[in-house]
VEXZA-511614 format. One line per 4 residues: number of its first residue (from 1); their letters; for each residue x, y, z of C-alpha. Coordinates in steps of 0.02 Angstrom, whole numbers. Layout:
% VEXZA-511614
NUM) a) X Y Z | ...
//
This chain:
% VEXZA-511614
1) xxxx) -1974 -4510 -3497 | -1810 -4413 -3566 | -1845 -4293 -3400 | -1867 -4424 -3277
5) xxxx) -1698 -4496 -3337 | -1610 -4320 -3338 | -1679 -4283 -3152 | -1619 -4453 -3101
9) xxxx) -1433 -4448 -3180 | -1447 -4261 -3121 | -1488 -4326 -2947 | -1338 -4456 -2953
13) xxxx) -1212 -4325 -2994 | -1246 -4199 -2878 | -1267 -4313 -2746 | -1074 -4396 -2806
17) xxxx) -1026 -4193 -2794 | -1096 -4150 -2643 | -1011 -4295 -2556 | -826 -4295 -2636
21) xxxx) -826 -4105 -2618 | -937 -4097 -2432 | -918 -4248 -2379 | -1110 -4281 -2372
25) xxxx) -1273 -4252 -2495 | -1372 -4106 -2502 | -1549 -4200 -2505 | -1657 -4255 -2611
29) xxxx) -1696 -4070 -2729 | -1521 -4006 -2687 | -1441 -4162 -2767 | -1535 -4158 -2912
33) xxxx) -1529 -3932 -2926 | -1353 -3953 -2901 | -1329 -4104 -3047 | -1444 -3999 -3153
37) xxxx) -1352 -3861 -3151 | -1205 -3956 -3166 | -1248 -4019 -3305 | -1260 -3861 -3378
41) xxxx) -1096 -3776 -3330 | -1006 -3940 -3375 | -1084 -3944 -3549 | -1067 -3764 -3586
45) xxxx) -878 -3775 -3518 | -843 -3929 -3623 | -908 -3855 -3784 | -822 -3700 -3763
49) xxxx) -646 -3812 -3763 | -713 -3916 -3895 | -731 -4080 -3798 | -897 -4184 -3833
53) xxxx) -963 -4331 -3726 | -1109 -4430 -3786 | -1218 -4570 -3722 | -1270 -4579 -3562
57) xxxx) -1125 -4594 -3468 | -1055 -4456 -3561 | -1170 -4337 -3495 | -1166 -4396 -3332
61) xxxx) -979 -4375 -3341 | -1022 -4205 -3398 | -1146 -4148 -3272 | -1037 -4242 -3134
65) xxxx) -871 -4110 -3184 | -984 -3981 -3173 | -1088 -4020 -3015 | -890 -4029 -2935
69) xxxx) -824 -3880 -3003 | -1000 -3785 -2971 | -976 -3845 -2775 | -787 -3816 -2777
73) xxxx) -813 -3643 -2827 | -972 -3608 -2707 | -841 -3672 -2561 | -698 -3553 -2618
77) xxxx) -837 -3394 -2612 | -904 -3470 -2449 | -752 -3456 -2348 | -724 -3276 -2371
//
């Protein structure tokens, strides 16, 4: 169950991302790749500055910063 919930927040996130930063989703899988990965960054960037968010909404804080910055940066590469 601890996946489905995961997918789902990771889905939420990337789909929040994808519009603030594109103005529109990515789908279904490229909402919830992009959360995932997120997810990642965001945690692995937090920890390295020392900042820890629990609970839920913590790490769907988390994996929402990162889902942004992850499609902030792809934009910046894109447009050269």
């Amino acid at each position: 169950m601890h996946i489905v919930l995961f997918l789902i927040l990771g889905g939420l996130a990337g789909w929040l991302a994808s519009a603030l930063i594109r103005g529109r989703g990515l789908g279904l899988w490229g909402n919830i790749g992009v959360g995932v990965v997120g997810a990642v960054l965001g945690g692995t960037l937090l920890g390295h500055v020392g900042v820890r968010m629990g609970g839920p909404l913590g790490q769907w804080m988390t994996a929402l910063l990162g889902a942004v910055l992850l499609l902030w940066v792809a934009r910046l590469l894109g447009r050269r």
